[in-house]
C-alpha positions in Angstrom: 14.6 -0.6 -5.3 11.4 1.3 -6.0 10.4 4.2 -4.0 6.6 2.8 -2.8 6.3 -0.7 -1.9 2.6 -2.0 -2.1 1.4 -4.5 0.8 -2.2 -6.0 0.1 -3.5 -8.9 1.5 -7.2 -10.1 2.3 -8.8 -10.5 5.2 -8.5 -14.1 5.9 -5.5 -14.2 4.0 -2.3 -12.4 5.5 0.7 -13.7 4.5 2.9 -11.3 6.7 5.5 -9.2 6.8 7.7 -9.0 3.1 5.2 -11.8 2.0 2.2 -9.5 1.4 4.6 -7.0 -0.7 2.3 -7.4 -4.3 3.9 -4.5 -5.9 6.5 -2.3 -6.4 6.6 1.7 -8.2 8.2 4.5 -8.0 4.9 6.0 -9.0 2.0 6.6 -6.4 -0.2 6.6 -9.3 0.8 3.5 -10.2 0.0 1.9 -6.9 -3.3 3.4 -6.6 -4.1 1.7 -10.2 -2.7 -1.9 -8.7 -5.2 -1.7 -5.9 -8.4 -0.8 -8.2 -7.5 -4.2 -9.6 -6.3 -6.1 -6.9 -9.5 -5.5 -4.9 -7.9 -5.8 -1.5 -9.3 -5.8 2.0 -6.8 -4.4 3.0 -3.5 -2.2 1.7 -0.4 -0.5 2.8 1.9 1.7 0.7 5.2 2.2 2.2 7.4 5.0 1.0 11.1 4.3 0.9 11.9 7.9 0.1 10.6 9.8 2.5 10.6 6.7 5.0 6.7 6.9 5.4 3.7 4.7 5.9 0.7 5.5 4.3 -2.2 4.1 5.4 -4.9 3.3 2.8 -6.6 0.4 4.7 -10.2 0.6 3.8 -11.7 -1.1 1.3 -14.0 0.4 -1.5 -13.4 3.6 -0.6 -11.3 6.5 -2.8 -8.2 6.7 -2.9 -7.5 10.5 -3.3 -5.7 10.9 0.1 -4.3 8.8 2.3 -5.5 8.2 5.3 -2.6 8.6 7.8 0.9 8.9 7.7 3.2 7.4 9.9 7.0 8.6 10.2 9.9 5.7 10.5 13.1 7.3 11.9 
């Protein structure tokens, strides 16, 4: 398995859940490129390392830092 699992899905389009998984890296990087295409409305990154959430649900805007985090235990 990849360490960051990409979830992007538009706004009147959710899939849910594993459905809305688009991508797959062990690179951030790599993600962050995925989404430039992509174009979401909205995204998620999950990383399966560190077992953290990170948030990057804005549209349009930079993708430098992520918004949030959010620990799973």
């Amino acid at each position: 398995m990849k360490r960051y699992l990409l979830f992007g899905y538009f706004k009147y389009y959710p899939a849910g859940g594993m459905n809305d998984c688009d991508f797959t890296s062990d690179s951030l990087e790599l993600c962050v490129d995925y989404l430039k295409l992509r174009n979401y409305d909205y995204y998620h990154v999950y990383d399966t390392l560190n077992r953290e959430y990170i948030d990057l649900h804005v549209a349009g805007q930079t993708f430098d830092k992520p918004q949030g985090l959010i620990e799973f235990k």
